[in-house]
C-alpha positions, -999 to +999 in steps of 0.1 A: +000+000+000+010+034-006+006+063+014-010+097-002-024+121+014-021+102+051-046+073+030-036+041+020-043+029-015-030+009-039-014+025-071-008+003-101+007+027-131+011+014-166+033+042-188+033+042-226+052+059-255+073+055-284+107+054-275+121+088-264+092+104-250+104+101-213+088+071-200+112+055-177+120+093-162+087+095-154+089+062-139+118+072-116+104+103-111+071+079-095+092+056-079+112+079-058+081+096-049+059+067-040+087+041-031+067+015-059+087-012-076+091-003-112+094-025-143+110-012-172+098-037-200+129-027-224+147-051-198+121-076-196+117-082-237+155-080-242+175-098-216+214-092-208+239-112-222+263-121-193+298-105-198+292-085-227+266-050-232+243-066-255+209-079-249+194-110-266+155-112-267+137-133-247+111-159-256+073-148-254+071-168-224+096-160-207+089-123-209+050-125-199+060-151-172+081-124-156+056-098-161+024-117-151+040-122-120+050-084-114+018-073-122+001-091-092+019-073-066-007-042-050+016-017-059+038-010-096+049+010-125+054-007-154+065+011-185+076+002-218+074+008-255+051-026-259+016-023-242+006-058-228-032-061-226-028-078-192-003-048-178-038-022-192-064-044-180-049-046-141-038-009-140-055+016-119-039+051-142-028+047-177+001+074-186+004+078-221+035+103-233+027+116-264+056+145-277+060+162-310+081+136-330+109+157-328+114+158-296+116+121-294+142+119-320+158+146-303+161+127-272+170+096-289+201+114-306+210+128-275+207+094-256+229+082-276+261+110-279+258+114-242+256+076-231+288+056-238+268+022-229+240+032-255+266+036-280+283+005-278+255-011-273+231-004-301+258+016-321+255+040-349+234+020-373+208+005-350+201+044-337+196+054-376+167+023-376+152+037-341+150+067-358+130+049-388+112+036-367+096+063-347+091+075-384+070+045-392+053+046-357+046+080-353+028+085-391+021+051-401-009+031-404+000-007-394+033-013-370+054-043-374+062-079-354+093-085-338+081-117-332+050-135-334+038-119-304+058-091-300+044-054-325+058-023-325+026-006-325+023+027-344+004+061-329-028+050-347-027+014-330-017+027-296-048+049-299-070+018-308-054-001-278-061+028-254-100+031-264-113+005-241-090+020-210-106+060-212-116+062-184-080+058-164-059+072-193-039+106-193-024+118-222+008+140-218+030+159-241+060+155-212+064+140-179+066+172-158+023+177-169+009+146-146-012+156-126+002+130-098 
């Protein structure tokens, strides 16, 4: 349980966006505030690869066997560029970030001259492809699968998702507008 406002209540946050648009600060920004775990699902999808900077992806399983059992805690954050139905469906507030595209490929670019480990990581070509991709996601009609089970949904699609959830969404242009 979380205290606010000298009441205890449970808080179970679900954050959306395409990548860049300041998801996981808002999620530490929660965290610290609240004291509530927080599940970043960048790290759940794509899994370190012992010894090295580079991530493998995981198997649909494994990744909605580790966030099935996150999501039944009474208090959470998770956030991620992938919205799982099941993370939606058990959430009390739904935070969608929604900037101008060119402030996500702003923060993208800047992400990566300004983090060493984001360089090496993903590297000079794979930051070109993010970019495309926002692209695609942001103006595009129909996203694509990683996987079977896994879509990068586009703008469009993410509104579609949302539709059934109205009445816990928020949509914000930046992180510092929730009203907490």
């Amino acid at each position: 349980m979380v205290s606010v406002a000298g009441e205890e209540q449970k808080m179970k946050i679900s954050i959306v966006g395409l990548a860049g648009s300041g998801k996981t600060t808002l999620a530490k920004r929660l965290m610290q505030k609240y004291g509530i775990e927080h599940l970043n699902l960048d790290y759940v999808i794509y899994k370190p690869i012992p010894g090295t900077h580079k991530r493998t992806r995981q198997s649909y399983e494994e990744y909605t066997g580790i966030v099935n059992k996150f999501i039944v805690k009474d208090n959470w954050i998770v956030e991620g560029l992938f919205p799982f139905r099941q993370v939606l469906e058990k959430a009390d507030k739904i935070v969608w970030i929604k900037p101008h595209l060119a402030t996500i490929l702003f923060r993208q670019w800047k992400r990566y001259f300004t983090d060493p480990i984001q360089r090496k990581e993903h590297g000079l070509i794979n930051n070109f492809r993010l970019s495309k991709d926002m692209f695609m996601l942001y103006f595009g009609k129909k996203g694509r699968y990683l996987t079977e089970n896994l879509k990068l949904e586009t703008v469009k699609e993410i509104t579609e998702l949302l539709k059934p959830y109205l009445n816990k969404l928020e949509i914000i242009k930046s992180s510092d507008e929730l009203k907490d």
